[in-house]
Biotite code that builds the C-alpha atoms (Angstrom):
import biotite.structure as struc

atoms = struc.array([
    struc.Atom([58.033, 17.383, -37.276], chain_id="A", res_id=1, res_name="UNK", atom_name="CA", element="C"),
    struc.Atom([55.402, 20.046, -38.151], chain_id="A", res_id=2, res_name="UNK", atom_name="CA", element="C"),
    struc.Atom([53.037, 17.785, -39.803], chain_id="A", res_id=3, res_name="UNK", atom_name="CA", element="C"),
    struc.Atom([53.275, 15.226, -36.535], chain_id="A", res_id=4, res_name="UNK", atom_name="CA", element="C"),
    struc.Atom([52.605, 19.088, -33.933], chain_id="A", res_id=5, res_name="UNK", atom_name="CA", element="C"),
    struc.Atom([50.249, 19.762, -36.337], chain_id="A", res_id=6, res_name="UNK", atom_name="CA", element="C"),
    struc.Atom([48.394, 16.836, -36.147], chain_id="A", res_id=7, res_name="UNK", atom_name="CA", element="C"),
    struc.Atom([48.542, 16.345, -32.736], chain_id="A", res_id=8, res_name="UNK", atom_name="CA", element="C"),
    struc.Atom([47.191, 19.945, -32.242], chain_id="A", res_id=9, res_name="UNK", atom_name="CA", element="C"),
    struc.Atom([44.064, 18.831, -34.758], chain_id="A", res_id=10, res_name="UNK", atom_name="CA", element="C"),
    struc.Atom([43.622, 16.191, -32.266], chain_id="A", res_id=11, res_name="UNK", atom_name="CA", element="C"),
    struc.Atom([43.685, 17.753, -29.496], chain_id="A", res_id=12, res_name="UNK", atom_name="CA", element="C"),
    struc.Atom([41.364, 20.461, -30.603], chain_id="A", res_id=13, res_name="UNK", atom_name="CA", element="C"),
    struc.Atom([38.492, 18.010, -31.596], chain_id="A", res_id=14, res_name="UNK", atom_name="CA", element="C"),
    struc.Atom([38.939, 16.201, -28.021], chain_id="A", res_id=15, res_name="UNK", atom_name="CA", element="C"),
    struc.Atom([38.183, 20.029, -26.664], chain_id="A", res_id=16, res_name="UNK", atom_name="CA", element="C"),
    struc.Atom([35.227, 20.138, -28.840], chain_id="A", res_id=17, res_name="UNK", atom_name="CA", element="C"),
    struc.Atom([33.640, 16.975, -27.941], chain_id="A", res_id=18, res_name="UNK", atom_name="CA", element="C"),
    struc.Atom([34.192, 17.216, -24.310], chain_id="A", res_id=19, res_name="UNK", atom_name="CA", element="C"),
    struc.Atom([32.365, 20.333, -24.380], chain_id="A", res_id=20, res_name="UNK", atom_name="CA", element="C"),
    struc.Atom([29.731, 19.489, -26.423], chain_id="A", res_id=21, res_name="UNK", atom_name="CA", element="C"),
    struc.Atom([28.837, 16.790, -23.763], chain_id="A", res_id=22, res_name="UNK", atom_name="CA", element="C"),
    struc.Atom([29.137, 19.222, -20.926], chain_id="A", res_id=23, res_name="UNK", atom_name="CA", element="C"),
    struc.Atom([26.876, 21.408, -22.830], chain_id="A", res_id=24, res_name="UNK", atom_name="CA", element="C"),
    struc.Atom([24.189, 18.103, -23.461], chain_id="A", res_id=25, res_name="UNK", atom_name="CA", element="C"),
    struc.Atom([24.072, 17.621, -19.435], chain_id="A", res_id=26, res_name="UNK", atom_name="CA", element="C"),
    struc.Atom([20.963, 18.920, -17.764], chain_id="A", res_id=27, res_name="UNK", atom_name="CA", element="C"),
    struc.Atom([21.387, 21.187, -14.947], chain_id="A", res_id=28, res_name="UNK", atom_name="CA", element="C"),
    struc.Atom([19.114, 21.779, -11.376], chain_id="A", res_id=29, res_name="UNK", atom_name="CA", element="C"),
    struc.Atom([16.418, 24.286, -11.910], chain_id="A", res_id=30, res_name="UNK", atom_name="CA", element="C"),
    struc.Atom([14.856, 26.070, -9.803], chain_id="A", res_id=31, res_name="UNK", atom_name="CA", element="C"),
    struc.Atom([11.332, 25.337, -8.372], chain_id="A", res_id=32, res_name="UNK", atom_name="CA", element="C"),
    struc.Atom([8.983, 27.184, -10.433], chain_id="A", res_id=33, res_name="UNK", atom_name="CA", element="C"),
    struc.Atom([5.323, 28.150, -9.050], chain_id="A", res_id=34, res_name="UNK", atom_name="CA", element="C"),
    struc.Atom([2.239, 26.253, -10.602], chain_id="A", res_id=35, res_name="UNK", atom_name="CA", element="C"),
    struc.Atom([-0.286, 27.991, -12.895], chain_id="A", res_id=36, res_name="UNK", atom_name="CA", element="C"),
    struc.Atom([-2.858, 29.849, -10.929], chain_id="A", res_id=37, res_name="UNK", atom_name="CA", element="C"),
    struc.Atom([-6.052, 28.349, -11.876], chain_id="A", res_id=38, res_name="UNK", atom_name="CA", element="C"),
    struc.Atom([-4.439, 24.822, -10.237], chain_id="A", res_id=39, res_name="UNK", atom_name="CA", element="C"),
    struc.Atom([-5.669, 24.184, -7.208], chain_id="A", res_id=40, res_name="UNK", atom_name="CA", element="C"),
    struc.Atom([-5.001, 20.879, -6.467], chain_id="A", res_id=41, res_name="UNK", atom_name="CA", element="C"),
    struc.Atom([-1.421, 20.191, -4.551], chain_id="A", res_id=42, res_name="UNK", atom_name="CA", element="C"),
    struc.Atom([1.244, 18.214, -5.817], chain_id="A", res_id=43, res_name="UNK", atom_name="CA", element="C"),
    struc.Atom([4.290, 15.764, -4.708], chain_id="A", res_id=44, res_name="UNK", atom_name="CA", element="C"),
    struc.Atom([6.897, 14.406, -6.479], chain_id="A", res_id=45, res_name="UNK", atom_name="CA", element="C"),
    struc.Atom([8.339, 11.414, -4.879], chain_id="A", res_id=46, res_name="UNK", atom_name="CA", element="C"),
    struc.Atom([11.493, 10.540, -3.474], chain_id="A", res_id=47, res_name="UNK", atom_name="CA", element="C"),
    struc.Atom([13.887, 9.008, -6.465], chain_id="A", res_id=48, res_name="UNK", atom_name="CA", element="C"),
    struc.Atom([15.951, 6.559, -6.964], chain_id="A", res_id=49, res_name="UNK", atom_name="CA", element="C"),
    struc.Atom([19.964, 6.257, -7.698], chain_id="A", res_id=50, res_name="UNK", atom_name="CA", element="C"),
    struc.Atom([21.419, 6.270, -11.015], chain_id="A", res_id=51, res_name="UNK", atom_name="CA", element="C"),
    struc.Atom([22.397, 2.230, -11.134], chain_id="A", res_id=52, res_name="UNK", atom_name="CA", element="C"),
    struc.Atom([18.972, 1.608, -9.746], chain_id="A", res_id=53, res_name="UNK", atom_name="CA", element="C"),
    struc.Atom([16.915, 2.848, -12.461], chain_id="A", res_id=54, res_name="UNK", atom_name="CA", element="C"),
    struc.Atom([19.027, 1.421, -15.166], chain_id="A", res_id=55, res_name="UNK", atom_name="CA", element="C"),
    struc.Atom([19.068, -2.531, -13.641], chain_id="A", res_id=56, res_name="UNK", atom_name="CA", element="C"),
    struc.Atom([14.744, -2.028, -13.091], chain_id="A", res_id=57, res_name="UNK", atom_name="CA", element="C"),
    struc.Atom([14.886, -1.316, -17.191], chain_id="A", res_id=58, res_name="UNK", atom_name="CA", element="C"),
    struc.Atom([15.073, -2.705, -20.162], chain_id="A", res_id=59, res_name="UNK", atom_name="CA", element="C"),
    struc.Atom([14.829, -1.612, -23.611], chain_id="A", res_id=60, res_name="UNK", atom_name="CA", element="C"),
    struc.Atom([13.448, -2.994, -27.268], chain_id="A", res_id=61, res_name="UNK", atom_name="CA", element="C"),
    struc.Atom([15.461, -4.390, -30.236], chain_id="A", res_id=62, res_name="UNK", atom_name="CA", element="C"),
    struc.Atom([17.783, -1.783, -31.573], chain_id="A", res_id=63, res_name="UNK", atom_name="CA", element="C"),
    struc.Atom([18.359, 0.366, -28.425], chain_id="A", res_id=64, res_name="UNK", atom_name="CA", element="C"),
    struc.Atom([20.814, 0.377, -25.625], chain_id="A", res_id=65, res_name="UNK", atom_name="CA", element="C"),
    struc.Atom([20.821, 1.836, -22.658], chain_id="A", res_id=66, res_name="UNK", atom_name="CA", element="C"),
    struc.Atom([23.010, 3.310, -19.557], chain_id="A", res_id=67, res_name="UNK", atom_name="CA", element="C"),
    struc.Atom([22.934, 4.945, -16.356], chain_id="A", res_id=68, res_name="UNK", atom_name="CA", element="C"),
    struc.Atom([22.680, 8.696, -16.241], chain_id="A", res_id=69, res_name="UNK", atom_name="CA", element="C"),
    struc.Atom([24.406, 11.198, -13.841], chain_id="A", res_id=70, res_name="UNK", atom_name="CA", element="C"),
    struc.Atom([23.365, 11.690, -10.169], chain_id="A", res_id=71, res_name="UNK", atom_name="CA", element="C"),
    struc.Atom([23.105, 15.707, -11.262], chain_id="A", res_id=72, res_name="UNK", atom_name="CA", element="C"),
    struc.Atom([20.632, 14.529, -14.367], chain_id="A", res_id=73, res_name="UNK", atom_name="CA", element="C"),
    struc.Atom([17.817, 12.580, -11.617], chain_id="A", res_id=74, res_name="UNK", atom_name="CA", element="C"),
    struc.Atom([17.600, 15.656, -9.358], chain_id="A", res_id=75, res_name="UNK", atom_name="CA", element="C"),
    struc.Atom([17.216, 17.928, -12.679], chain_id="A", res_id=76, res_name="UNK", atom_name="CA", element="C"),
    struc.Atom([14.796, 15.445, -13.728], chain_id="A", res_id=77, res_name="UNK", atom_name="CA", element="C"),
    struc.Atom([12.741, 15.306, -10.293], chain_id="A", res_id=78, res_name="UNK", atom_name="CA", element="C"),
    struc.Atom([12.671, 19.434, -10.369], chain_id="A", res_id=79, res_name="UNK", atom_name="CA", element="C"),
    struc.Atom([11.506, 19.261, -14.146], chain_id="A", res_id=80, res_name="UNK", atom_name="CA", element="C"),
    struc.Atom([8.805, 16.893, -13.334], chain_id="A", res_id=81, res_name="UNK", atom_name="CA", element="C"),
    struc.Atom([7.364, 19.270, -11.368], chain_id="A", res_id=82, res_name="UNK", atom_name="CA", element="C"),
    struc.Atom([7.694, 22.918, -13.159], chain_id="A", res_id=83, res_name="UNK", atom_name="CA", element="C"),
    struc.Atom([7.232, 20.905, -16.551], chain_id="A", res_id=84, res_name="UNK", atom_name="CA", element="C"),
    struc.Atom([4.219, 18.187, -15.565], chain_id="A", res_id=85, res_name="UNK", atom_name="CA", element="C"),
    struc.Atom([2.678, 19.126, -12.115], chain_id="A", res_id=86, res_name="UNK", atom_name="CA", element="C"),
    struc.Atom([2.852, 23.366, -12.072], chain_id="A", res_id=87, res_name="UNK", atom_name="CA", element="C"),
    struc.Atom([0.167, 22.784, -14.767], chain_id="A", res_id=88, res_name="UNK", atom_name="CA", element="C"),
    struc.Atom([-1.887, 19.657, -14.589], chain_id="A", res_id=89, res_name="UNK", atom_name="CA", element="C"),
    struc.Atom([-4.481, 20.277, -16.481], chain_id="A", res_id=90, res_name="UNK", atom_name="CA", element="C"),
    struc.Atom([-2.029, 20.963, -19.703], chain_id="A", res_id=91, res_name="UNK", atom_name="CA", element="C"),
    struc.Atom([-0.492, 17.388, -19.355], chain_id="A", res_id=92, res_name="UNK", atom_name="CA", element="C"),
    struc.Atom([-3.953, 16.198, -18.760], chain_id="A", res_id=93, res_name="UNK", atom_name="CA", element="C"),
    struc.Atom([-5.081, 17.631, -21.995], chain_id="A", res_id=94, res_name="UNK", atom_name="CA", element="C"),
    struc.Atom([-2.107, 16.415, -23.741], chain_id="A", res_id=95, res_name="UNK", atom_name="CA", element="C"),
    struc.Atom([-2.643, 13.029, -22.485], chain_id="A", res_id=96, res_name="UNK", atom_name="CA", element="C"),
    struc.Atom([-6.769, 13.143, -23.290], chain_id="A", res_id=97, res_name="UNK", atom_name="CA", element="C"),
    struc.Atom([-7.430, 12.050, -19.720], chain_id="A", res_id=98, res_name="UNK", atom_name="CA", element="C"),
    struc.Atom([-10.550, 13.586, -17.865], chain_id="A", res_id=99, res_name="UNK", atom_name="CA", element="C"),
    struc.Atom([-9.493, 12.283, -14.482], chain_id="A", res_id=100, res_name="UNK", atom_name="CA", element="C"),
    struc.Atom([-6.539, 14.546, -14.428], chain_id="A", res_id=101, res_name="UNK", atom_name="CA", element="C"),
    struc.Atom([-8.195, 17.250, -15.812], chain_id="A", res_id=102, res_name="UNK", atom_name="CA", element="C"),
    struc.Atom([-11.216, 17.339, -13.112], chain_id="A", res_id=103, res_name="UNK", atom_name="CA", element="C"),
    struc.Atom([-8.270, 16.985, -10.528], chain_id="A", res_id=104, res_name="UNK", atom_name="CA", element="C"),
    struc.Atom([-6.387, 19.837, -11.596], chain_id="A", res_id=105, res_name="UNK", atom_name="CA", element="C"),
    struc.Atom([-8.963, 22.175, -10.549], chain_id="A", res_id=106, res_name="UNK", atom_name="CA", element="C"),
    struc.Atom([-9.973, 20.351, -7.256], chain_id="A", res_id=107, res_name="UNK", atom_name="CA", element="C"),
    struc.Atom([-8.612, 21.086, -4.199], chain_id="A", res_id=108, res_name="UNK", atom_name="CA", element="C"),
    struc.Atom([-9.506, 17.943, -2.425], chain_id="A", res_id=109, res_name="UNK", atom_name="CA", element="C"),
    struc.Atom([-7.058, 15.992, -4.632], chain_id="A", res_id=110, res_name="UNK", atom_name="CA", element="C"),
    struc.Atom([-3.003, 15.605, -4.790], chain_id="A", res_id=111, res_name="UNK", atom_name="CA", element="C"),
    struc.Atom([-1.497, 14.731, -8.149], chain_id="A", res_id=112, res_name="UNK", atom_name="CA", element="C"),
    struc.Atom([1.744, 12.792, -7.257], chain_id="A", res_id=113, res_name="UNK", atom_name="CA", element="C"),
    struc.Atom([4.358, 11.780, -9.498], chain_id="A", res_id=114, res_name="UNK", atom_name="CA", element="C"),
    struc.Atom([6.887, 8.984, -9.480], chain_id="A", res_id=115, res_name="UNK", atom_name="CA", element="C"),
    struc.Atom([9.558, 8.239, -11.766], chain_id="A", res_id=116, res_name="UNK", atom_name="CA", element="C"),
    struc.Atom([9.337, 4.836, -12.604], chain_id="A", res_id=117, res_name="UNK", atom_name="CA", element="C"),
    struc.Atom([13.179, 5.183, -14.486], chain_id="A", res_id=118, res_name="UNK", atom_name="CA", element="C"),
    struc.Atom([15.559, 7.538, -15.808], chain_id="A", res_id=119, res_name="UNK", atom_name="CA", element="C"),
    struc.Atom([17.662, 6.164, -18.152], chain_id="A", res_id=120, res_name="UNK", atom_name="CA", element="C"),
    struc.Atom([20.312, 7.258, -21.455], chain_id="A", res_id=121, res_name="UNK", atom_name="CA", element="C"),
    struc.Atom([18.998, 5.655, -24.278], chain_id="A", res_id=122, res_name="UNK", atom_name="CA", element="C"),
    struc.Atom([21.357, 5.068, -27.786], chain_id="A", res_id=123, res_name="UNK", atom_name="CA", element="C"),
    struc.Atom([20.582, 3.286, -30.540], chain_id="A", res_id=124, res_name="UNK", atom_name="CA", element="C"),
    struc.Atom([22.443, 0.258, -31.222], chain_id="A", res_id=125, res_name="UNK", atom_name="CA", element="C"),
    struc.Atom([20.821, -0.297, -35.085], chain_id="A", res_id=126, res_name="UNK", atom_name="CA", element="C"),
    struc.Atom([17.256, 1.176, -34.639], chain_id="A", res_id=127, res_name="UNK", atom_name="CA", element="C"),
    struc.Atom([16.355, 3.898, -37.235], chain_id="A", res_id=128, res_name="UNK", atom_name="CA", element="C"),
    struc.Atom([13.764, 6.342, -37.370], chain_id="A", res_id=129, res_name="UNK", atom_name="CA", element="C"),
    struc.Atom([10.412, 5.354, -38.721], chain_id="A", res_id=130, res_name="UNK", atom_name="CA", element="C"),
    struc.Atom([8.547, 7.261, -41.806], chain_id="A", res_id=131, res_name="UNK", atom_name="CA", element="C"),
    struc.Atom([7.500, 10.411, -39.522], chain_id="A", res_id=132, res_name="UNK", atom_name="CA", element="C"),
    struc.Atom([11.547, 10.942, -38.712], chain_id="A", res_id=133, res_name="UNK", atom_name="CA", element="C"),
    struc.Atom([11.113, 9.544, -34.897], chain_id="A", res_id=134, res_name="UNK", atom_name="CA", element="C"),
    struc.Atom([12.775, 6.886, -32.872], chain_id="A", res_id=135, res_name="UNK", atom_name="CA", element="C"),
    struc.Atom([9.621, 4.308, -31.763], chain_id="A", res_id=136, res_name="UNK", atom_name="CA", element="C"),
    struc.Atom([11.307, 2.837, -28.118], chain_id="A", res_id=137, res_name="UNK", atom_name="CA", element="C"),
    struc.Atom([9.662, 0.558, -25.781], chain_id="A", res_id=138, res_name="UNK", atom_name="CA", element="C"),
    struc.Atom([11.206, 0.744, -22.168], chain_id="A", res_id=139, res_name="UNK", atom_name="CA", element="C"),
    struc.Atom([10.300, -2.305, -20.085], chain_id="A", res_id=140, res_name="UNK", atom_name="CA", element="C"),
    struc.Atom([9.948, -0.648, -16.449], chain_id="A", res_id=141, res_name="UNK", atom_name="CA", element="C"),
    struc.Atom([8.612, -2.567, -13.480], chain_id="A", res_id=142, res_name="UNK", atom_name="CA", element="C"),
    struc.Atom([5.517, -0.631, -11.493], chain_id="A", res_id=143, res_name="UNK", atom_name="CA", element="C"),
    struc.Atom([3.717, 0.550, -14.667], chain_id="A", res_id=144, res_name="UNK", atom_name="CA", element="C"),
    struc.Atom([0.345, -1.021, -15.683], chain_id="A", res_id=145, res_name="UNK", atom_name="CA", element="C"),
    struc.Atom([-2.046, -0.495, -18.263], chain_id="A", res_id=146, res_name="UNK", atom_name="CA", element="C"),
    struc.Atom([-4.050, 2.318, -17.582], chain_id="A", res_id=147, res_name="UNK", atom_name="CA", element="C"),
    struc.Atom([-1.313, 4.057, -15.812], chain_id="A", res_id=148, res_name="UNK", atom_name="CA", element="C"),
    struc.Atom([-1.238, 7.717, -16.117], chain_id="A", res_id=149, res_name="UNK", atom_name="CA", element="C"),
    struc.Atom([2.403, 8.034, -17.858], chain_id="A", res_id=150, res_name="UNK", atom_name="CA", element="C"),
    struc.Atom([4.067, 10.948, -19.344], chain_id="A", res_id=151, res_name="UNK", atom_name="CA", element="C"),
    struc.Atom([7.536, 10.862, -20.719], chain_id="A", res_id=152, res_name="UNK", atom_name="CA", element="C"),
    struc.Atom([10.120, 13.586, -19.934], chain_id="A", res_id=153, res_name="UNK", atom_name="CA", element="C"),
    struc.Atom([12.575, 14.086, -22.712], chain_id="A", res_id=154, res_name="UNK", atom_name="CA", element="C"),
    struc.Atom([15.522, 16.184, -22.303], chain_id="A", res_id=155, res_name="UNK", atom_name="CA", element="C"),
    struc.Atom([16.481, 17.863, -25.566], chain_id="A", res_id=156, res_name="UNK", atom_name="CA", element="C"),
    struc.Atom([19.902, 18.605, -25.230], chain_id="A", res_id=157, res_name="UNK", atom_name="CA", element="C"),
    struc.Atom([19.096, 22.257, -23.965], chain_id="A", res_id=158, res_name="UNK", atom_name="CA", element="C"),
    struc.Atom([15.584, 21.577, -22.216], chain_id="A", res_id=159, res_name="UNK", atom_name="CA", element="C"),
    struc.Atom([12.745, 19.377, -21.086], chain_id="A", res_id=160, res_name="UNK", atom_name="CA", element="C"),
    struc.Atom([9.999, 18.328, -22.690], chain_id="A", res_id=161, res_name="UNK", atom_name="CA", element="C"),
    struc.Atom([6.773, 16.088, -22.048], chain_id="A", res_id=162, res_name="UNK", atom_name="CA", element="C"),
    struc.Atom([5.711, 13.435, -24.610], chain_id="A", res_id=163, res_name="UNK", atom_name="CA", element="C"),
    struc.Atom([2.839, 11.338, -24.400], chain_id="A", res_id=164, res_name="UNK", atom_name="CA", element="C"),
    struc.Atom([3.027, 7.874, -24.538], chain_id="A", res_id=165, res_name="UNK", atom_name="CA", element="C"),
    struc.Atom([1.776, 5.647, -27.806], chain_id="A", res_id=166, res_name="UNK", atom_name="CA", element="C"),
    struc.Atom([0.676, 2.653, -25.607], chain_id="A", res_id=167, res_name="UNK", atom_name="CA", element="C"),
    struc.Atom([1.096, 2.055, -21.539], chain_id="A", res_id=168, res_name="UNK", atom_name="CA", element="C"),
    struc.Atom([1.363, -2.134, -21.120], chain_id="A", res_id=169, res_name="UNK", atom_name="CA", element="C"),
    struc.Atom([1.508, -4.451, -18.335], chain_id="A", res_id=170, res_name="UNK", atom_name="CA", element="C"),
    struc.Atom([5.589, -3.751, -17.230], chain_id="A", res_id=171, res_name="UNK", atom_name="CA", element="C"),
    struc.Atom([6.463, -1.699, -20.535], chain_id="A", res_id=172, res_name="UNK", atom_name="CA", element="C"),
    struc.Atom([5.672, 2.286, -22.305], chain_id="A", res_id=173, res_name="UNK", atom_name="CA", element="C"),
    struc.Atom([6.731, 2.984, -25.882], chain_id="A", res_id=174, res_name="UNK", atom_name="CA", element="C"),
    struc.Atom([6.916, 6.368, -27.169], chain_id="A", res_id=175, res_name="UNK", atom_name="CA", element="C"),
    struc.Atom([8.335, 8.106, -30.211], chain_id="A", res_id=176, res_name="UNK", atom_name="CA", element="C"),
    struc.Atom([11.148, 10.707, -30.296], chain_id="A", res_id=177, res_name="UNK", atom_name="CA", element="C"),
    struc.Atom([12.730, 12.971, -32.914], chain_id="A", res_id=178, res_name="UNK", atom_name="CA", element="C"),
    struc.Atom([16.424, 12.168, -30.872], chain_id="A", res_id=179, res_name="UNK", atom_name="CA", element="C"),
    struc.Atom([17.697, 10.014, -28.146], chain_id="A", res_id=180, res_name="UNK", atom_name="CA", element="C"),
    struc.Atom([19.246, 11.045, -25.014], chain_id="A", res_id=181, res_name="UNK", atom_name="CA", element="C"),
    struc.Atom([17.876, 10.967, -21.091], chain_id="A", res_id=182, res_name="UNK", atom_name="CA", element="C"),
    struc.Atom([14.271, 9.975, -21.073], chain_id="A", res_id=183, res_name="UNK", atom_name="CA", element="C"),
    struc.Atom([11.679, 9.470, -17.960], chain_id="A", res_id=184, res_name="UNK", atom_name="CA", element="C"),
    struc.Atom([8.829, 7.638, -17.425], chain_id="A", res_id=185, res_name="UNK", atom_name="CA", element="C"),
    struc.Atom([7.085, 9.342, -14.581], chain_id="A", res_id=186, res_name="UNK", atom_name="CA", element="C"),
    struc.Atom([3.859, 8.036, -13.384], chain_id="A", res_id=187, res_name="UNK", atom_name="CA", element="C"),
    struc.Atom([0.817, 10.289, -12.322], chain_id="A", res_id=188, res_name="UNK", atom_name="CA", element="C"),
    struc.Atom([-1.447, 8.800, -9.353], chain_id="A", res_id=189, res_name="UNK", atom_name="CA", element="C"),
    struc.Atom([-4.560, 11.075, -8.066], chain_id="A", res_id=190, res_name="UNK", atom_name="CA", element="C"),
    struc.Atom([-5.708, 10.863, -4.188], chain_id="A", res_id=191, res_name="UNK", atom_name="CA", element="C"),
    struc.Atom([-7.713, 12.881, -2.113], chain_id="A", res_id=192, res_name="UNK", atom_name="CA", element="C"),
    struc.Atom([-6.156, 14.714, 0.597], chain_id="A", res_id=193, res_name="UNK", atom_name="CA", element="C"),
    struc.Atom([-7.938, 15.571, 3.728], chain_id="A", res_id=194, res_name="UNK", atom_name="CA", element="C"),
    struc.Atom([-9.314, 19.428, 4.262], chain_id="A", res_id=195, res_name="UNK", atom_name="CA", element="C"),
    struc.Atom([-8.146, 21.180, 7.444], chain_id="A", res_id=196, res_name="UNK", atom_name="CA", element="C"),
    struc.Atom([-11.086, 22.802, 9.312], chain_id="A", res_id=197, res_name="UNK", atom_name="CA", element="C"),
    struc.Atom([-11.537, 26.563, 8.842], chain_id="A", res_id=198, res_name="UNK", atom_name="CA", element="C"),
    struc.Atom([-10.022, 28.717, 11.587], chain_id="A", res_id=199, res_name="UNK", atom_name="CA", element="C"),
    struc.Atom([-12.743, 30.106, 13.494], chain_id="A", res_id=200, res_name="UNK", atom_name="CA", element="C"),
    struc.Atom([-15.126, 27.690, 12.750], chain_id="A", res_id=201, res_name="UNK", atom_name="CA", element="C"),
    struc.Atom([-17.790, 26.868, 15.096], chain_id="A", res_id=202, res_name="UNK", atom_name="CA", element="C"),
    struc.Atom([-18.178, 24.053, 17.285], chain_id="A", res_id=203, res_name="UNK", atom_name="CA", element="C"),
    struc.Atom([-21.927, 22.090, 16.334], chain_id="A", res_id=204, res_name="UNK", atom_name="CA", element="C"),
    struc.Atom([-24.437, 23.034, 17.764], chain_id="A", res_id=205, res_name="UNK", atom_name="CA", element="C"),
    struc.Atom([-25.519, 19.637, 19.080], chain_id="A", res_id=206, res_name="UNK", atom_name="CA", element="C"),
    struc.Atom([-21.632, 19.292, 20.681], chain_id="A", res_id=207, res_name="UNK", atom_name="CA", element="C"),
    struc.Atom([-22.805, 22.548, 22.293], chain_id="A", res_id=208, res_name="UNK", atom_name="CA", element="C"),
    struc.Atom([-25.866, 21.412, 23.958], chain_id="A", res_id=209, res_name="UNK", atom_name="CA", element="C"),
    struc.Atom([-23.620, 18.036, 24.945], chain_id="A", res_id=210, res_name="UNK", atom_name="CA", element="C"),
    struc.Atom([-21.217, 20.610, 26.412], chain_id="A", res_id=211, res_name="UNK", atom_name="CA", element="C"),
    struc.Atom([-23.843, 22.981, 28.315], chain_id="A", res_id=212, res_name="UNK", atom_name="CA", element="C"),
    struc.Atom([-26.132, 19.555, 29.726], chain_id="A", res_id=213, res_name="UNK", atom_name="CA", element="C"),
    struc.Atom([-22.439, 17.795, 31.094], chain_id="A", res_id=214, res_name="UNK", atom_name="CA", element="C"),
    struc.Atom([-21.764, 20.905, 32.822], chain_id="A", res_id=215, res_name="UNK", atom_name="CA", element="C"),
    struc.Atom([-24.995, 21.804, 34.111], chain_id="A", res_id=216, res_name="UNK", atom_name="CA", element="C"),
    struc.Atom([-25.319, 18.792, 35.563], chain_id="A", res_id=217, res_name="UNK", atom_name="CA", element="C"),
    struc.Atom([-22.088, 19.134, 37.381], chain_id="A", res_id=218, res_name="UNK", atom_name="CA", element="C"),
    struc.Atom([-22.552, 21.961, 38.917], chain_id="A", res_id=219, res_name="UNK", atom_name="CA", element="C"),
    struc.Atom([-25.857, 20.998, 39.730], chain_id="A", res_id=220, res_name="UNK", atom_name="CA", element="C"),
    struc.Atom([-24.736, 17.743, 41.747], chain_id="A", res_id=221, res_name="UNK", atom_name="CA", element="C"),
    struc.Atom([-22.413, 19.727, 43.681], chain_id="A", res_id=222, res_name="UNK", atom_name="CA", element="C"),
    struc.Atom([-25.082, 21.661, 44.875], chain_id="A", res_id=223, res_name="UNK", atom_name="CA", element="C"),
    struc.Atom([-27.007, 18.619, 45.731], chain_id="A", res_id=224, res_name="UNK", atom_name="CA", element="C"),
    struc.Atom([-24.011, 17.058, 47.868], chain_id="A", res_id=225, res_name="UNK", atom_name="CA", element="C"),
    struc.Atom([-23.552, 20.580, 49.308], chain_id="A", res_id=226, res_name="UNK", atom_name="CA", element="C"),
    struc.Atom([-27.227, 20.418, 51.061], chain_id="A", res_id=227, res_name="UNK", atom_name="CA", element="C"),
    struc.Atom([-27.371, 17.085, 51.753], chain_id="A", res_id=228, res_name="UNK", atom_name="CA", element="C"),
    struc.Atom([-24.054, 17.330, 54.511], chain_id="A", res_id=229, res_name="UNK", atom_name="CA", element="C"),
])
């Protein structure tokens, strides 16, 4: 009878364990950090998609398997996207060696926006690591292109972190990763935003003169009918 309560307490006990070392894996909602101060070029991140969403839009290669992630992990995704890839532009832009990023970081005339193509769990279902102790995955993701400005957000288990792609294809990314767990493949786009005139900022001078000759001769005609009854 002891052996059978003692066995059942054993069990117990490593249920306990595992459940909270899966609470402890889940990614919380950060809060909104500022971007570095030498950025000066704004930044959106766009409006995600559900859970189920992102997982039937991907794919993954040979030796991987994949399922949905929490509703709680894509909003702590879509806040790290932004304190860990656009509060510092020019950092993911040197990480990725790409000089259109970098000249847009420090522009003010451009927004960097980011999109997250999918968010997805990824396992391995009889893929080992390579020589250099990583995980080589290919996601196939719809909306991605080659040439595509892609960084990958990883979360660790405890935080986020950006990787940089090994090759960007027509409809797939593959990366390389020391563990496997909730990965994104968020997509940077540049544009140029329009710039607000300057408060206080004077009106041309050849609107001026327009202004001045349309009144002038207004007041002028009035006259002229005023003499002429």
């Amino acid at each position: 009878m002891k052996k059978k309560l003692l066995a059942v307490l054993m069990a117990a006990a490593v249920f306990t364990m595992g459940s909270m070392t899966a609470l402890a894996a889940s990614p919380t909602v950060a809060t909104t950090e500022a971007p570095v101060s030498t950025q000066k070029a704004s930044t959106v991140v766009e409006a995600t998609m559900t859970p189920k969403a992102y997982l039937n839009n991907t794919s993954a290669s040979y030796g991987f398997s994949l399922s949905e992630v929490s509703a709680t992990t894509v909003k702590a995704a879509a806040v790290a996207v932004q304190n860990a890839i656009l509060n510092n532009v020019a950092a993911i832009a040197q990480k990725l060696g790409n000089s259109t990023l970098l000249q847009a970081a420090g522009d003010s005339g451009k927004q960097v926006r980011a999109s997250i193509l999918t968010l997805v769990e990824v396992k391995t279902s009889g893929a080992t690591k390579d020589a250099t102790g990583n995980y080589v995955v290919t996601l196939n993701v719809a909306n991605v292109v080659q040439g595509d400005n892609v960084v990958i957000l990883h979360y660790t288990g405890n935080s986020w972190e950006t990787i940089a792609p090994r090759g960007v294809a027509n409809g797939s990314v593959t990366f390389a990763s020391a563990s496997l767990s909730p990965f994104a493949v968020v997509k940077l786009n540049v544009v140029g935003v329009s710039q607000s005139p300057k408060t206080g900022s004077s009106i041309p001078m050849a609107g001026v003169a327009l202004v001045i000759s349309v009144v002038g001769m207004t007041v002028c005609g009035k006259k002229y009918l005023a003499h002429s009854f």
